[in-house]
C-alpha positions as CSV (number, residue, x, y, z in Angstrom):
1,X,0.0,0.0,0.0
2,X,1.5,3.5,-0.7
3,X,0.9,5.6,2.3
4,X,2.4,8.5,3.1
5,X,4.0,9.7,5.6
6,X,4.4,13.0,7.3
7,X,7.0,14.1,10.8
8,X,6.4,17.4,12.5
9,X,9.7,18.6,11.5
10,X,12.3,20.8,13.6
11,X,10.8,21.4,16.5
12,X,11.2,25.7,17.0
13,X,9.6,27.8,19.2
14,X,10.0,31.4,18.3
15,X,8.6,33.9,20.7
16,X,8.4,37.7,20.1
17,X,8.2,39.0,23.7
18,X,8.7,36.3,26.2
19,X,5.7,37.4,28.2
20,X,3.8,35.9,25.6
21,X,1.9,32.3,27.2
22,X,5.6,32.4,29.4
23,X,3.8,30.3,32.7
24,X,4.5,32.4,35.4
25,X,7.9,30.7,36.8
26,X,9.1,31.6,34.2
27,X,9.0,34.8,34.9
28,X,10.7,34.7,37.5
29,X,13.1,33.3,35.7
30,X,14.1,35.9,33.0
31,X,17.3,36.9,34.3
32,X,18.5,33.3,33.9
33,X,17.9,33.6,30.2
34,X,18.9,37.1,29.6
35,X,21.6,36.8,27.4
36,X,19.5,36.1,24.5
37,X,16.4,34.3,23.4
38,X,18.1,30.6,22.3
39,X,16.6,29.2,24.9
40,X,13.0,29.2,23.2
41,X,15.1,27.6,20.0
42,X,14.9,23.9,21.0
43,X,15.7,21.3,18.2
44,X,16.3,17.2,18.0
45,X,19.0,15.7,18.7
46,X,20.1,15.0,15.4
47,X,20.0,19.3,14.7
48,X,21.8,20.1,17.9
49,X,23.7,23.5,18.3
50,X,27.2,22.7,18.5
51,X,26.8,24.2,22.1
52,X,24.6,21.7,22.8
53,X,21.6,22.3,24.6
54,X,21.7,20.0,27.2
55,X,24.7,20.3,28.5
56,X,24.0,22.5,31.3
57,X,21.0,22.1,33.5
58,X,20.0,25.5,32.4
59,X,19.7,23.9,29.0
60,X,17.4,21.2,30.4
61,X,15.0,23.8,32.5
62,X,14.8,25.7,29.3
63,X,13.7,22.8,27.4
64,X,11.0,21.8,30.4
65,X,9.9,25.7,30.2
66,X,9.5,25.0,26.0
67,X,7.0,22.2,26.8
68,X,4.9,24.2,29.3
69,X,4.9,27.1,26.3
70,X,4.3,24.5,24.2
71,X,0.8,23.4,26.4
72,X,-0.1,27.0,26.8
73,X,-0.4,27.7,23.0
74,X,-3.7,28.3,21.6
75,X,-3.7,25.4,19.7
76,X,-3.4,23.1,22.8
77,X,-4.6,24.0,26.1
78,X,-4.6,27.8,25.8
79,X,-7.6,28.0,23.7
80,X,-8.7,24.7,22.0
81,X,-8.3,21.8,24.3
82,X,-10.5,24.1,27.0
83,X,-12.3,26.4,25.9
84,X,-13.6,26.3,22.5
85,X,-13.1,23.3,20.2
86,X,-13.2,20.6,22.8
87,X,-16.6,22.6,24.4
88,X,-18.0,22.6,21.1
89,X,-17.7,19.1,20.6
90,X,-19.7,18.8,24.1
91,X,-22.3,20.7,22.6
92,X,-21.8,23.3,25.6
93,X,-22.4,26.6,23.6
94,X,-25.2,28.2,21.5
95,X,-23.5,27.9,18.1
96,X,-25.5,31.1,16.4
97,X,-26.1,30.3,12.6
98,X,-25.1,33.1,11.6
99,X,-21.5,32.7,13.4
100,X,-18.5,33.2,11.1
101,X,-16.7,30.5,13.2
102,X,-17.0,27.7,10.6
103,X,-15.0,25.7,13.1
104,X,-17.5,26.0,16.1
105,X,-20.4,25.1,13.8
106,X,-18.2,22.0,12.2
107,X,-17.6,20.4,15.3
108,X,-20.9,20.9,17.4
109,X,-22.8,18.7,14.5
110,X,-19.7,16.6,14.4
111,X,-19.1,16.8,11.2
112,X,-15.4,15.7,11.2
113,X,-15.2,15.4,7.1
114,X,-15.6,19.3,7.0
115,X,-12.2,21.2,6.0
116,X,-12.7,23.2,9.5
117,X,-13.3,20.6,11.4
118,X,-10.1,18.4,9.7
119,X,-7.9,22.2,10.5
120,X,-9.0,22.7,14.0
121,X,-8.2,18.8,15.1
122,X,-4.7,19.1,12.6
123,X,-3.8,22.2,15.0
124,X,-4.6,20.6,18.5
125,X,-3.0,17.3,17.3
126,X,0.4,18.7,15.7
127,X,0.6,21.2,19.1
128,X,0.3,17.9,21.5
129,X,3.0,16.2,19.4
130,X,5.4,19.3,20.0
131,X,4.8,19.1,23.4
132,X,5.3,15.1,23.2
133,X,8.2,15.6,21.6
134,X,10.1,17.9,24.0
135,X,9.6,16.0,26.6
136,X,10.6,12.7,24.8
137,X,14.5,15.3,24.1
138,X,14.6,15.9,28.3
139,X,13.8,12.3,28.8
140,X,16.5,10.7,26.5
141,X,18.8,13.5,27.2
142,X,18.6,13.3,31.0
143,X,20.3,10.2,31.4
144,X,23.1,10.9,28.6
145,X,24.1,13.9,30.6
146,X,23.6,13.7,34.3
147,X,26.3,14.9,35.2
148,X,25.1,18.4,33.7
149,X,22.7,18.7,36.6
150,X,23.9,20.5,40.2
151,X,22.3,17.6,42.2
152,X,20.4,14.2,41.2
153,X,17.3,15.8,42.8
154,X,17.3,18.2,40.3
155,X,17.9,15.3,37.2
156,X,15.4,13.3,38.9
157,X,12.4,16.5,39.2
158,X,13.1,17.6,35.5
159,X,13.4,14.1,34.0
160,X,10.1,13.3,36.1
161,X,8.1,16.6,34.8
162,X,8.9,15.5,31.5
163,X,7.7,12.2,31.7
164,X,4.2,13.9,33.6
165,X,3.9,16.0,30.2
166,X,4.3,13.3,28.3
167,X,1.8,11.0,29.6
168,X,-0.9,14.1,30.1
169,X,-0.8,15.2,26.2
170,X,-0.5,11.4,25.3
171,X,-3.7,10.5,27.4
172,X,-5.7,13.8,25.7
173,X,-4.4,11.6,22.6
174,X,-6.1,8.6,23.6
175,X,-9.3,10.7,24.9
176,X,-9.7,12.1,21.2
177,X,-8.8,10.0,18.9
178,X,-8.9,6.5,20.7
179,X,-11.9,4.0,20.6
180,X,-15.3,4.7,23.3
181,X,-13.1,2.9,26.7
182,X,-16.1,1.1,28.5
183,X,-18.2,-0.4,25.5
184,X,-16.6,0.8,22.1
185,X,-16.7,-2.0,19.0
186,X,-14.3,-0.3,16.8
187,X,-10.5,-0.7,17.8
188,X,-8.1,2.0,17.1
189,X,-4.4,2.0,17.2
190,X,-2.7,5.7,18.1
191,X,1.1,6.6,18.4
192,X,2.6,6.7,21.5
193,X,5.9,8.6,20.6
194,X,8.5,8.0,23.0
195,X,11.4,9.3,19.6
196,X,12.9,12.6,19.3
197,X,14.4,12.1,15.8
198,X,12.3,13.7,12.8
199,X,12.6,11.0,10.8
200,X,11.4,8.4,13.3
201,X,8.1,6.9,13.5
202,X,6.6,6.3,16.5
203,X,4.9,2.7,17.5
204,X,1.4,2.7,17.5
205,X,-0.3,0.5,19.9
206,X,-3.9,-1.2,20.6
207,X,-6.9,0.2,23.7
208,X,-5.1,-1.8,26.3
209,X,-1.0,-1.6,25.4
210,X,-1.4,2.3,25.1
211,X,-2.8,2.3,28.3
212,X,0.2,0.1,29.4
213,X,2.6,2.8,28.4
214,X,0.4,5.6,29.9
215,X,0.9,4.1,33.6
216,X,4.5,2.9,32.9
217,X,4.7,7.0,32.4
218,X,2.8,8.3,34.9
219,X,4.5,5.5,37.6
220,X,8.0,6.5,36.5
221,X,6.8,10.2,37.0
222,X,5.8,9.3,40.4
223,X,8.8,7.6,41.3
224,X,10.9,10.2,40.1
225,X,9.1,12.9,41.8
226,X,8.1,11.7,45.2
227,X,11.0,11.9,47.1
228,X,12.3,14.9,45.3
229,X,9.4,17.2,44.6
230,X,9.1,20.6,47.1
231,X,5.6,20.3,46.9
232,X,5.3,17.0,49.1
233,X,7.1,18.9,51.9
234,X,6.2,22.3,52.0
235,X,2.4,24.4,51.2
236,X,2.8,25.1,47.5
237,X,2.0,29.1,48.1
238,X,6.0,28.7,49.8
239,X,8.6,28.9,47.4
240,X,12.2,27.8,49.1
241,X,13.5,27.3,52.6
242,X,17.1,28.6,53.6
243,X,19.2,26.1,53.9
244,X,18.3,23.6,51.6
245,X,20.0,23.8,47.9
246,X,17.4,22.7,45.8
247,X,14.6,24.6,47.3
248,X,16.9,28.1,46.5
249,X,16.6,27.0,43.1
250,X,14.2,29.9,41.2
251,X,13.0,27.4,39.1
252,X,11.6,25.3,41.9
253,X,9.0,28.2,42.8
254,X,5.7,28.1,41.7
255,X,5.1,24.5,42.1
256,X,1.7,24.7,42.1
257,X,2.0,25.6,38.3
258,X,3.1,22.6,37.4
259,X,3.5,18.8,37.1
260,X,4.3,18.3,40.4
261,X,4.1,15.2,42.2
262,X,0.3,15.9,43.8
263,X,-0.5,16.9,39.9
264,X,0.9,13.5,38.7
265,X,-0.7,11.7,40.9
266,X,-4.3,13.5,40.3
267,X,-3.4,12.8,36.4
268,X,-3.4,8.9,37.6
269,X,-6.6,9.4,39.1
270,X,-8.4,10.6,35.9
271,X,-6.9,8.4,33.9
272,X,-7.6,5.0,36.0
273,X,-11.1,6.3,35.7
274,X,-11.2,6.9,32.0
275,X,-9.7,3.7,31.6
276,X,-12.0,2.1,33.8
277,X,-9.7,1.0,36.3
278,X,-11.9,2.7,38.9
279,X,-10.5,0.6,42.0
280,X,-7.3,2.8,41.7
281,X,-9.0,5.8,41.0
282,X,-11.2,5.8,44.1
283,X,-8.0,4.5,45.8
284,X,-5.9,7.6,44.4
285,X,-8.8,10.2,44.9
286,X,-8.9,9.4,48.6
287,X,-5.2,9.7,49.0
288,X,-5.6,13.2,47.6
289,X,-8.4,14.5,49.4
290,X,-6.8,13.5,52.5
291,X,-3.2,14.4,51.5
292,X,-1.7,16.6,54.8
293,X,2.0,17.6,54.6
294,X,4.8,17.1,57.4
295,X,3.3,19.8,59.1
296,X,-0.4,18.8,59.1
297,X,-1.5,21.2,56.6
298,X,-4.1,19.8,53.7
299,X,-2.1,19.7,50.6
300,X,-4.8,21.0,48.4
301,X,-8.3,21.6,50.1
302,X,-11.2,22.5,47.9
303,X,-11.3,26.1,47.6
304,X,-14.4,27.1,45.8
305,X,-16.2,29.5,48.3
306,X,-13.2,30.9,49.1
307,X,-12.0,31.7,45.6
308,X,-15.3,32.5,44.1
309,X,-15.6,34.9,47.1
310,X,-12.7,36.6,46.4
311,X,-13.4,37.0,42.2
312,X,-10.7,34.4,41.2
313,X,-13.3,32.1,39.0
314,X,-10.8,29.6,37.6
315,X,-10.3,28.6,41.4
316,X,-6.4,28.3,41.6
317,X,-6.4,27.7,44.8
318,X,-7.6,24.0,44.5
319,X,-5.3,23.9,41.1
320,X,-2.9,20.6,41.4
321,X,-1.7,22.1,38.3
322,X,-2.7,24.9,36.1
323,X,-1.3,27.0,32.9
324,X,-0.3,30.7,33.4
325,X,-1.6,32.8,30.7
326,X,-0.3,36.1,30.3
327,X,-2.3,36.9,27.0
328,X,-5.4,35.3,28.2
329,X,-7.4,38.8,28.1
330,X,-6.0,39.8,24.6
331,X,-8.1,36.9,22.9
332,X,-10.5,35.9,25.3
333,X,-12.7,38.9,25.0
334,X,-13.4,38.1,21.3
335,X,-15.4,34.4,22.0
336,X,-16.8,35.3,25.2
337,X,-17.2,38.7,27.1
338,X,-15.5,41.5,28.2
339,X,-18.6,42.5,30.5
340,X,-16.5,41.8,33.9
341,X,-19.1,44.4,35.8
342,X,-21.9,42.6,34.5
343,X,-23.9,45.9,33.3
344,X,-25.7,45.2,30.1
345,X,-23.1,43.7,27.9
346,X,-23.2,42.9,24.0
347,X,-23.8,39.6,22.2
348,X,-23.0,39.0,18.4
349,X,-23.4,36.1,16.5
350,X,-19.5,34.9,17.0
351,X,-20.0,35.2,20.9
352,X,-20.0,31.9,22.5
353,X,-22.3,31.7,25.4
354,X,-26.3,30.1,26.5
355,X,-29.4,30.6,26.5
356,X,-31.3,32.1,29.3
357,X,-33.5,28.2,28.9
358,X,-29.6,26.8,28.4
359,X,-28.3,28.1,31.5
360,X,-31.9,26.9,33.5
361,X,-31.1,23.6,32.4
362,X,-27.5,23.4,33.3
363,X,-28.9,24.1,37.2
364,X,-32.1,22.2,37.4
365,X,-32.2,20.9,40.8
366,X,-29.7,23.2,42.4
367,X,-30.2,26.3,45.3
368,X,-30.0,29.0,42.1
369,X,-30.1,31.6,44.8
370,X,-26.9,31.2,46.5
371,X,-25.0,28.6,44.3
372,X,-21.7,30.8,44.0
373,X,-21.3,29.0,40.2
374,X,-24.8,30.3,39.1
375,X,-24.2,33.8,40.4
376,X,-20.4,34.3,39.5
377,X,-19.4,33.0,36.4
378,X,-22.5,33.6,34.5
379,X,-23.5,37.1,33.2
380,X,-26.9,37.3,32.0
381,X,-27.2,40.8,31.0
382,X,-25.8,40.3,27.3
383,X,-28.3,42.0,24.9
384,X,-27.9,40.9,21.0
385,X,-29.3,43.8,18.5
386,X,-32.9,42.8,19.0
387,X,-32.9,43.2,22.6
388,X,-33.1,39.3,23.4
389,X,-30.9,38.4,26.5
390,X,-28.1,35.8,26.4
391,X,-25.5,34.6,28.9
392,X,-22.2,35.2,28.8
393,X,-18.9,33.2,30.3
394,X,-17.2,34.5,32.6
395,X,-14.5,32.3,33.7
396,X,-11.3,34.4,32.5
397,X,-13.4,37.9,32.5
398,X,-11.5,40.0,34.8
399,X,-10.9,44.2,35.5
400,X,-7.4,44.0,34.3
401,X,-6.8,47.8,36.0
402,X,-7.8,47.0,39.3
403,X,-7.1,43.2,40.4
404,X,-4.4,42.5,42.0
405,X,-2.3,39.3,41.5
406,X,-3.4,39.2,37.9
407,X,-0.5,36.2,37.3
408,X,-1.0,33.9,40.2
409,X,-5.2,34.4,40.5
410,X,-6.6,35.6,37.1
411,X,-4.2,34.7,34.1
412,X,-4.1,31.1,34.5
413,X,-6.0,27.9,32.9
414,X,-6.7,25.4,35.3
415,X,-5.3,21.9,34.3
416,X,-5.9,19.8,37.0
417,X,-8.3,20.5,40.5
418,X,-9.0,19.0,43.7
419,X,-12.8,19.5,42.7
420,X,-12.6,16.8,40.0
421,X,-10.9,14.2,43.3
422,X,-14.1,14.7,44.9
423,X,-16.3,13.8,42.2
424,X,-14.3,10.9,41.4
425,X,-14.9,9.6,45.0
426,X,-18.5,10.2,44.6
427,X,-19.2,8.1,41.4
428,X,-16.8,5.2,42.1
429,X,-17.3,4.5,45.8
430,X,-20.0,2.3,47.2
431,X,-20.3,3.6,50.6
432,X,-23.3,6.3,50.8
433,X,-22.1,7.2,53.9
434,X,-18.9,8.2,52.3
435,X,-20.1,9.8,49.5
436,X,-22.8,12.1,50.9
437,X,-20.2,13.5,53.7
438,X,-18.1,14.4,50.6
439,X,-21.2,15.7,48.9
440,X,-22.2,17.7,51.7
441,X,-18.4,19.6,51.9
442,X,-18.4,19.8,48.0
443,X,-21.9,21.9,48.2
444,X,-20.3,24.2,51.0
445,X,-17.8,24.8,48.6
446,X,-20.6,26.0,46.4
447,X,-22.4,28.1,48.9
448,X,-25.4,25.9,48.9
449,X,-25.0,24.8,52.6
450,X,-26.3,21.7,54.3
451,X,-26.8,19.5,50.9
452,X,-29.5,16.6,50.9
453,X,-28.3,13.9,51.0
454,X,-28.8,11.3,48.1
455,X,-31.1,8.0,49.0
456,X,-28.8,5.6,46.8
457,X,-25.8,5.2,44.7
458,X,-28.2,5.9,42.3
459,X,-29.2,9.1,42.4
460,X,-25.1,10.1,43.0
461,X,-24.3,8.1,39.3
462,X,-27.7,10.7,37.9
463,X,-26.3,13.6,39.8
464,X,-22.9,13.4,38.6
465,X,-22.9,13.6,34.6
466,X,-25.1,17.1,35.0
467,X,-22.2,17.9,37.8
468,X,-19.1,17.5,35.5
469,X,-20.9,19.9,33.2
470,X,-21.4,22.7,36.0
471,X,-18.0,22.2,37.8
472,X,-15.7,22.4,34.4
473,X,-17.3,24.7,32.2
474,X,-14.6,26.0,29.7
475,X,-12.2,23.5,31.5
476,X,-12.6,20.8,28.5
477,X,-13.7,17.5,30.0
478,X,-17.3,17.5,29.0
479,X,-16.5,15.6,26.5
480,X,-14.4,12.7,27.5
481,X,-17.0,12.7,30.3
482,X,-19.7,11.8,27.7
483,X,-17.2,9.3,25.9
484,X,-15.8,7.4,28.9
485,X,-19.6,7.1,30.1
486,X,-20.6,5.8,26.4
487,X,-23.7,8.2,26.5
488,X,-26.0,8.0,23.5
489,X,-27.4,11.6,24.4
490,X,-25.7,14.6,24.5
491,X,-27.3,17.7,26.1
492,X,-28.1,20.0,23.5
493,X,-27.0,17.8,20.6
494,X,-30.4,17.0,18.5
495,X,-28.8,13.7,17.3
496,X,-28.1,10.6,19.0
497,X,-24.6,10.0,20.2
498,X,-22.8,6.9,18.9
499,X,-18.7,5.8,18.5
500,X,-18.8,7.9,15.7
501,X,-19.5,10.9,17.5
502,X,-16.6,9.9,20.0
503,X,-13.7,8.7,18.2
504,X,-11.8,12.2,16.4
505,X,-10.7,10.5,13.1
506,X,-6.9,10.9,13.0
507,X,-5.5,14.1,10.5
508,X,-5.4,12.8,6.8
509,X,-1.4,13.9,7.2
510,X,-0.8,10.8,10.3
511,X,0.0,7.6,9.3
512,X,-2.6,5.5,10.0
513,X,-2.4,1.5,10.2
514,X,-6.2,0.8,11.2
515,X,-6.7,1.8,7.4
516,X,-3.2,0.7,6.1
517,X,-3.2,-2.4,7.6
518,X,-0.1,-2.2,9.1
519,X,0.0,-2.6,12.7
């Protein structure tokens, strides 16, 4: 058979002002980098500088900081994989026909043969092979050059982020593209690219081996983090203690931005429960929720009155990991609102937001009057030419003159949350006693109060599907929800779901050898 082939070639990140998606270590970081921009120039092995880029740890953290750019990009998690693509193929905005966003429109019917639909999931695919890729250059690298590093900690932290990034961009892979988990008919074999060379072509594997290499992954990233990691010894708002060499490291601050160990092991969490393997992710959950460090505090207690309270709507204070976004306002505005006061606001055509009927839907059954989601990150004082009303999204709306703290409270995309621990416990556990204590703390969260409690196991599994929906509005998991679950409806979707509707065909520029026949 004569099918082509195509690489992502050199991999080159060119930057014009390093504020732009830099994740907020990084910024602490810029005198480090100073000298010039090279760092942000990061290529395969077989194009290496003569300098060599990892021949220093400097060179290594660079490369780390390239991935987290890399995730932040509006063709991966900055935009896409959060906010609008992966949303739109939930079906969670009103898609206006007369919307110029051939995209939204594309991939809300699910019509993945459209030429927008086949661009939008080339772009989110080719961005989450950069990122694989980079990581796969620290992770070959690491070993080759140890003695580059100022301490085995340090080798042992990077080489361990890198392997987290790896297995969270490969497992958005298998979420998109790969078969329906818990009842799909159709097998389908994706690349799990653990190569750095352009030339090299990744293995693909089956359902259950890709899996395999997803918790060989995610283990090793445990292993290598656990011992090592700041975050498992001190709260991650704390940055170094004197005395101790690795925690005077700037690039150690800000752990609660990234992969860190608590992050990896939430990422274990959702992906045992994708996978089905829900014994370890109720197991995994628990340990999370319950997680105190040396010093008795909470590692990461659910936050949501507190931060909803206080403004900050994407809740990074219950983030086990989440993407700084310095840019965020400077495209946000133009797919949601601006509106942060909430006085009458406009809505256009290209706006995506809900209905006023939309929006009663998403909380039937709930205390609308004091649930903190309802009244915070919902604006219903849009007004479209003809005076009808529409809600707007207000997630990443914020008064960029008078907040303070815009990097660590506003400008960020949460990846990861301690929210998502608790439902987990909820739908996998079979003690009710168990789940409606949890229940009753997550609703305080909310504002609601006392909750009632639910009757059965029963009503939790109804509950939960509408829940995921409320809790991670523009956070992209709607989706996989639905496809892990194997639902045939979809809430505002007019058509019946099936595998079809679940399984993203791979770009027409992938090898693939479900159609080649070579596995």
């Amino acid at each position: 058979m004569n099918t082509k082939i195509y690489k992502i070639k050199g991999l080159r990140f060119k930057v014009q002002d390093l504020r732009d998606i830099l994740p907020l270590f990084l910024i602490a970081l810029l005198p480090l980098f100073a000298s010039c921009n090279d760092w942000l120039d990061v290529r395969p092995d077989t194009e290496q500088k003569e300098d060599g880029q990892f021949s220093t740890q400097k060179g290594f953290e660079s490369a780390l900081a390239g991935c987290y750019i890399q995730m932040a990009s509006t063709n991966a998690y900055g935009l896409r994989l959060t906010m609008t693509n992966i949303e739109e193929l939930a079906n969670l905005w009103y898609i206006n026909s007369g919307t110029s966003r051939n995209d939204a429109k594309a991939l809300s019917s699910h019509d993945y043969e459209s030429d927008y639909s086949k661009s939008a999931v080339s772009s989110i695919y080719t961005a989450l092979f950069k990122t694989i890729a980079q990581a796969n250059l620290i992770i070959e690298n690491a070993d080759k050059n140890k003695d580059a590093f100022s301490t085995s900690r340090m080798h042992d932290i990077i080489k361990g982020e890198a392997f987290a990034i790896r297995a969270y961009c490969q497992l958005d892979i298998l979420r998109l593209f790969g078969q329906v988990p818990q009842a799909g008919s159709t097998p389908v074999s994706l690349p799990y690219s653990e190569t750095v060379g352009i030339n090299e072509m990744p293995k693909y594997y089956d359902f259950n081996n890709y899996v395999k290499k997803l918790e060989s992954d995610i283990t090793m990233a445990e292993q290598l983090l656990r011992e090592t990691d700041p975050a498992t010894i001190y709260p991650f708002n704390r940055t170094y203690v004197t005395g101790e060499e690795y925690e005077k490291n700037s690039f150690l601050m800000y752990r609660q931005m990234r992969l860190n160990y608590w992050a990896v092991r939430a990422l274990h969490a959702r992906m045992a429960l994708y996978t089905g393997d829900k014994s370890t992710a109720l197991t995994i959950a628990r340990e999370l929720i319950g997680a105190k460090l040396p010093d008795g505090t909470p590692v990461r207690p659910m936050s949501g009155k507190k931060d909803y309270d206080m403004g900050y709507l994407a809740c990074p204070n219950e983030c086990y990991f989440s993407i700084s976004k310095y840019d965020i306002r400077s495209y946000i505005d133009g797919y949601f609102t601006d509106n942060e006061e909430r006085i009458i606001g406009t809505y256009d055509s290209n706006t995506l937001a809900l209905t006023q009927a939309m929006l009663t839907e998403l909380f039937d059954g709930e205390n609308m009057d004091s649930h903190n989601r309802y009244t915070t990150l919902w604006n219903q004082r849009l007004k479209d030419d003809n005076n009808n009303m529409w809600v707007g999204f207000m997630r990443y709306s914020y008064d960029d003159d008078e907040v303070q703290n815009k990097s660590l409270y506003y400008q960020i995309i949460p990846m990861v949350r301690t929210s998502e621990m608790y439902l987990i416990v909820m739908e996998t556990s079979n003690d009710l006693a168990e789940v409606n204590s949890l229940y009753n703390d997550y609703m305080v969260e909310h504002n609601v109060g006392t909750a009632q409690p639910f009757a059965s196991l029963a009503d939790v599994r109804k509950w939960i599907e509408n829940e995921y929906r409320r809790e991670f509005y523009g956070e992209g998991q709607m989706f996989f929800t639905y496809k892990r679950l194997g639902e045939t409806s979809i809430k505002w979707l007019d058509t019946p779901a099936t595998e079809a509707t679940y399984v993203l065909p791979l770009p027409e520029t992938e090898y693939d050898p479900d159609k080649s026949g070579n596995i």
